[in-house]
N, C-alpha and C positions, 0 to 999 in steps of 0.2 A: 504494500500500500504506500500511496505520496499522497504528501498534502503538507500544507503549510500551517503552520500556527491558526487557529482560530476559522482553518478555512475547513469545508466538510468534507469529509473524509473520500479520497478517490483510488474506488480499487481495480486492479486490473488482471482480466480475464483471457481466455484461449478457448475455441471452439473450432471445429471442422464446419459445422452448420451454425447460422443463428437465426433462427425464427422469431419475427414479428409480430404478436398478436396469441394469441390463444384461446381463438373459438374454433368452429369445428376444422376447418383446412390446416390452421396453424400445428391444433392438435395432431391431429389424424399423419401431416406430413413428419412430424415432429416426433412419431411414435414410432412410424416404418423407418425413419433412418437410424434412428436410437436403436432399432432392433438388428438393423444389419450394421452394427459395430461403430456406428459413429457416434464423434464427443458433440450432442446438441445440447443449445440453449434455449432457451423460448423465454423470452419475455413478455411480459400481459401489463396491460397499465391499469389495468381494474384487480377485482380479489376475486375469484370463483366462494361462492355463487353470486351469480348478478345476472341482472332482467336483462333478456334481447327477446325480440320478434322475433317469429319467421319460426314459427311450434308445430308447421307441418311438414312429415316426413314424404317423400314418394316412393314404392316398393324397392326401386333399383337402390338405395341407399342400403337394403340389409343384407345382401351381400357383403359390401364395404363395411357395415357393423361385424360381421360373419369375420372377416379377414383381419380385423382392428382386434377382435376378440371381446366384446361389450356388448354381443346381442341381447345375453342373459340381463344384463345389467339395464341395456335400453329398456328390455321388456315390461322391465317391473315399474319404470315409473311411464307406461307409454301405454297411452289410449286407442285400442284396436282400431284401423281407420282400411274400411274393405273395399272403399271409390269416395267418388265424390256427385255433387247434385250443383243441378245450375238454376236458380232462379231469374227468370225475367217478367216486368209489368206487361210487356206488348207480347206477352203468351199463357194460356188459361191454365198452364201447367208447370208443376218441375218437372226437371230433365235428370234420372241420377244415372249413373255410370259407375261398373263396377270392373275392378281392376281384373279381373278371375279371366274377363273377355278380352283382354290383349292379345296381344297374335302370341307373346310367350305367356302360355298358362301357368310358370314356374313365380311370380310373385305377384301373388293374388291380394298381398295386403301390405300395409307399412303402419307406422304408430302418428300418435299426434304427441307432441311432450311438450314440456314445459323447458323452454332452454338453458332457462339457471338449472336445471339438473341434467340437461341430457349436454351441456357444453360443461360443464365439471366432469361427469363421467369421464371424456374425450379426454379433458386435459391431463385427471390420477390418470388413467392409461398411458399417458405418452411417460409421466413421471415413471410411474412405476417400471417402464421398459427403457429407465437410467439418464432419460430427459433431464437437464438442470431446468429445472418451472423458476422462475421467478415474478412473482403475480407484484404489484404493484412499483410497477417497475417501467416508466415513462421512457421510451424511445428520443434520444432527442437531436441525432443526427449520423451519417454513414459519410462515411468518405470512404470514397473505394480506392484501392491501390494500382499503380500502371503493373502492365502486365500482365495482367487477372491474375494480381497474388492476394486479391482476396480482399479482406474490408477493416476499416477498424470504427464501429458502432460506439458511439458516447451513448448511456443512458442516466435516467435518477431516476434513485430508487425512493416511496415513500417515508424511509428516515431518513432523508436528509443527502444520502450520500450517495454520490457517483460514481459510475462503472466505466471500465472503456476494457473494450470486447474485439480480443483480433479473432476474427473467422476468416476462413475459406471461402465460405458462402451463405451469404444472405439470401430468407426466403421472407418476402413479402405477404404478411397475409394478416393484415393491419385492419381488414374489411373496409369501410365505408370510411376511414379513417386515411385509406389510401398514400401508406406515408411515401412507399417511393414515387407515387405518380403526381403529386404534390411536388415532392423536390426537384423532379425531373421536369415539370411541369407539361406533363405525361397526360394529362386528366383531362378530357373534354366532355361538353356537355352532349349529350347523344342526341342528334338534330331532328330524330327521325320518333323519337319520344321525350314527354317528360310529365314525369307525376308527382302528385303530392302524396302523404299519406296520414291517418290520422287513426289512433287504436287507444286502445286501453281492453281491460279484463272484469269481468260480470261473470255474480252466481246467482244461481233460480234460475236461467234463459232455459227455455223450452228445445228439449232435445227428440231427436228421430227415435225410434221404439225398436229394444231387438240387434239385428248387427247390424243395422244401419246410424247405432247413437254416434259411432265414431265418423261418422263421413265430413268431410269438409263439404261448408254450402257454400256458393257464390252464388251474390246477388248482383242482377244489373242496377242500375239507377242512373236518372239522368244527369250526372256529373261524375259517373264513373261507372266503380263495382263495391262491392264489399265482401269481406270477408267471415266466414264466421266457421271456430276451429273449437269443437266441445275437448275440453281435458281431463284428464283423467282424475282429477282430485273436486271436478265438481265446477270447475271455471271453465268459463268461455272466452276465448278469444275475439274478439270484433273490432277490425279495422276499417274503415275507409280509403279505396286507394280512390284519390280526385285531383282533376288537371289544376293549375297551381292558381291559376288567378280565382276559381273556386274558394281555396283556401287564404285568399287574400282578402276577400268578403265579408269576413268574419268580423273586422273590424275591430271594436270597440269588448265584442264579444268574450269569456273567457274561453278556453278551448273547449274545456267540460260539455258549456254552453251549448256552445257550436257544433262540437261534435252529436249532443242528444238533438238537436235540431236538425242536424243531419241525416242522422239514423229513421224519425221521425218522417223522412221526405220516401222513405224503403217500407210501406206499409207491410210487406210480409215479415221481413226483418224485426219492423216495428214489433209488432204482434209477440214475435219469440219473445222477446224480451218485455213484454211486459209487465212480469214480475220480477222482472232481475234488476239487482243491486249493482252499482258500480262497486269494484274494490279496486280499484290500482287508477292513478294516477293519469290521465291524459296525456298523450304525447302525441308527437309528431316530426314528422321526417321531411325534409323537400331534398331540394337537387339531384331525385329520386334515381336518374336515367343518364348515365356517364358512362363513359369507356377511355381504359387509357391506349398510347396508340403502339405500345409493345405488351409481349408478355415476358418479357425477360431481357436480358443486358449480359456483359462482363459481370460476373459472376452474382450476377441474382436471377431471380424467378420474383412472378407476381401471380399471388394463386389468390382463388374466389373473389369476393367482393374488393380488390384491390386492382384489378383487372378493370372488371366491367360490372355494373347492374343494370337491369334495363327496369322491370316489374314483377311484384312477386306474385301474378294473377294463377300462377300456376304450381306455385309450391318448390319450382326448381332451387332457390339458392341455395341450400345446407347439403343437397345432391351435387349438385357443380360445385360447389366449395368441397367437398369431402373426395369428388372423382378428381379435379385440379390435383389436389393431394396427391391420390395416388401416381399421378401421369408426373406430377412435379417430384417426389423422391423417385419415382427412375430416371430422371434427367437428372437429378446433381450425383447419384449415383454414379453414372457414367460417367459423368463431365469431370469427378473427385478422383476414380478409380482409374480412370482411360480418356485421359484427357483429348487424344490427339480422336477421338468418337466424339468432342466434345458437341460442336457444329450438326453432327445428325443430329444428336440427343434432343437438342435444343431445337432444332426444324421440326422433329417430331413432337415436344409438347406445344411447341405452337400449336403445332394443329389442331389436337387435343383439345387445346382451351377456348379454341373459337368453333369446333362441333357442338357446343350445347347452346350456348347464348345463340347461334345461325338458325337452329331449331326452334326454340323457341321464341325471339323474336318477331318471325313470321305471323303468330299468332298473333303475341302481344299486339302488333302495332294494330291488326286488325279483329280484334277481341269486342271492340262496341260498334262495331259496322255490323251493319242490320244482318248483312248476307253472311257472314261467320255465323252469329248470332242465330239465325234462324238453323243453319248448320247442327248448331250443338246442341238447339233444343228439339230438334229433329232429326235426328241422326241416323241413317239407314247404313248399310253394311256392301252395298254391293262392289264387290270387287276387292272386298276385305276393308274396305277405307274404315270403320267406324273402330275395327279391330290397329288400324295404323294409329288412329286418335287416341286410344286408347293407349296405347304404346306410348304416346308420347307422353301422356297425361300421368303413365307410371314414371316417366323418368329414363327409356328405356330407347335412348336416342343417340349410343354411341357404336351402331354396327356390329354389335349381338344379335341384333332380328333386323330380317331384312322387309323394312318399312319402308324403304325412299318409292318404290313403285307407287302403292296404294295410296300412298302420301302425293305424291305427284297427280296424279286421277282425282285426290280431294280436289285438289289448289285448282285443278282446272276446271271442275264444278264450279266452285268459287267463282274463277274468272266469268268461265262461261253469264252462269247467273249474274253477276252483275254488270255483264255488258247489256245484260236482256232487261235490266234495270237502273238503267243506265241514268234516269233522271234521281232515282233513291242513291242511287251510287256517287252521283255528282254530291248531290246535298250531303251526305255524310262524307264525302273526302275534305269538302272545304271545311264543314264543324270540326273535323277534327284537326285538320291545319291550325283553324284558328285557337281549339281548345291547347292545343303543346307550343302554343308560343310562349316564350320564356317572359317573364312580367317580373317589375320590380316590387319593392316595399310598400307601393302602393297601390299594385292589382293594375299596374297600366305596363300595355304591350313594350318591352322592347326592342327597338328599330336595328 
């Protein structure tokens, strides 16, 4: 240790890896290298347990639990989830969807958790398979070295005192916090989306009967969708995803406010919750829809929500944070072990990490276009398409099952149909142009 008289204490460190963040990607990457022989570090600027969003799972994640070795552990605190259901006002019915009818009949289910327990679990794993964890423990700068001889990370830790961290390699997985795409100034706003969001958690809410309590609903509404994720201990999750000048409206409002007014505009939504209590706090999210414009550098990687977010209308984020993981420790594996591989390793998790955000984006952007929308609440099968949907809706979109056909044959339904409705088609491409245009502090467009 150095330091001077009266000044706080600065210690100094050695790592092969150093990981950024310690939710599920950080974790999960941070486990698999620690297990094939390397010195990792992970540092977390929060304490496990702590509140995040984003409490549902999709099947292709329990594999990944299966290989991390935590399934048992997910199980017990995770609410059985066997599909999901779509609500919309401009149809007399819900739509539910059950995972069992994918084109692969092998993950017929996933859980819904609470992620103060299901992102601690992740992180004891990675410890216990000889990770140094250091939880409160603030990142506060990377200089990397010529060469690619690697990095040396300044951090502070909650007492006071300061770390400096030589590694090999730095792995990004900082989520929404985006530290190296910040410094790189790497980070763009995604042109082609952008949302707000608004949640909190309620008990008493009116749940489905049977094996359907665990299904996630979505609800349309005219400024967005919402969310709504039953837990296992009796809570429900209920977000708001809405375009931002929406969330600019609010005004004078408290969010609390705003949000029960909000909910109130979703009469089936409404309804559920009729007898439910608020218990957690309101929050909310903007600059919801970002991408940075690498996924890696001289000796870093950028995994999950450090990359890219677009919307979580589909449950994808803790699935592509936890598959990033696994694609990103065989890239620094390689690049550590067989340096002069280093170049493929690294061409191939590119690609990796822009397979799932490619997939699902397609949707996303068109998720409240009438002719989707009429899609999912009508869903027919012919040609296998409704079993492609399915697929995707499990998480089940990196070339395991061969979906691109059927999947192709949807999009062109899609096309089809909306050129045949061409005047509905015009009017909702402009509403939604104008609903993702990006707005200031005070709800007005900027130029």
């Amino acid at each position: 240790m150095n330091s001077l008289p009266g000044s706080p204490v600065t210690r100094v460190s050695d790592c092969d890896v150093l990981v950024i963040g310690g939710g599920p990607a950080g974790s999960t990457a941070a486990a698999l290298l620690a297990q094939r022989g390397y010195r990792v570090t992970l540092l977390e600027k929060a304490h496990h347990p702590r509140f995040h969003i984003g409490e549902s799972l999709l099947p292709a994640n329990l594999p990944l639990l299966d290989k991390l070795g935590v399934a048992d552990a997910v199980k017990t605190i995770g609410m059985e989830k066997w599909g999901a259901e779509f609500v919309s006002p401009w149809h007399d019915h819900k739509q539910p969807f059950e995972f069992a009818e994918a084109m692969d009949k092998s993950m017929p289910m996933a859980y819904q958790v609470r992620r103060s327990e299901f992102d601690e679990i992740l992180i004891r794993n990675a410890a216990r398979k000889n990770t140094r964890v250091a939880e409160g423990c603030l990142v506060r700068d990377v200089n990397f070295l010529p060469g690619n001889e690697g990095a040396l990370v300044q951090a502070r830790h909650d007492d006071g005192s300061n770390e400096t961290v030589r590694t090999r390699f730095v792995i990004d997985a900082s989520g929404r916090d985006t530290f190296l795409g910040n410094r790189f100034k790497a980070k763009q706003r995604n042109t082609r989306h952008n949302s707000a969001a608004i949640y909190a958690h309620f008990t008493g809410a009116g749940r489905n009967q049977g094996k359907a309590e665990g299904n996630i609903t979505l609800y349309w509404f005219e400024h967005g969708w919402f969310w709504f994720i039953p837990l296992a201990d009796g809570a429900s999750s209920v977000g708001a995803v809405v375009w931002p000048h929406y969330l600019k409206t609010r005004r004078k409002k408290t969010l609390e406010q705003f949000f029960l007014e909000t909910i109130a505009l979703c009469k089936p939504l409404n309804a559920r919750l009729k007898h439910a209590r608020l218990i957690s706090t309101v929050e909310a999210a903007g600059n919801y829809s970002y991408v940075c414009d690498r996924t890696h550098g001289d000796s870093y990687l950028l995994l999950g929500d450090a990359y890219t977010f677009i919307d979580p209308v589909f449950s994808s984020g803790v699935m592509l944070a936890m598959q990033s993981a696994f694609a990103g420790a065989e890239a620094v594996d390689t690049c550590l072990r067989h340096p002069q591989q280093a170049a493929a390793a690294l061409k191939k998790f590119d690609r990796a990490m822009r397979v799932g955000p490619k997939v699902f984006s397609w949707f996303i952007y068109r998720v409240t276009n009438p002719t989707l929308r009429n899609m999912f609440m009508e869903p027919r099968n012919f040609f296998r398409v409704k079993e492609a949907l399915l697929s995707v809706l499990a998480g089940d979109v990196f070339g395991k099952t061969r979906i691109g056909m059927p999947l192709l044959i949807f999009k062109g339904f899609y096309y089809v149909t909306s050129v045949f409705n061409f005047n509905r088609t015009l009017k909702a491409w402009r509403m939604r142009r104008n609903n993702i245009r990006p707005v200031d502090e005070t709800g007005a467009a900027i130029q």
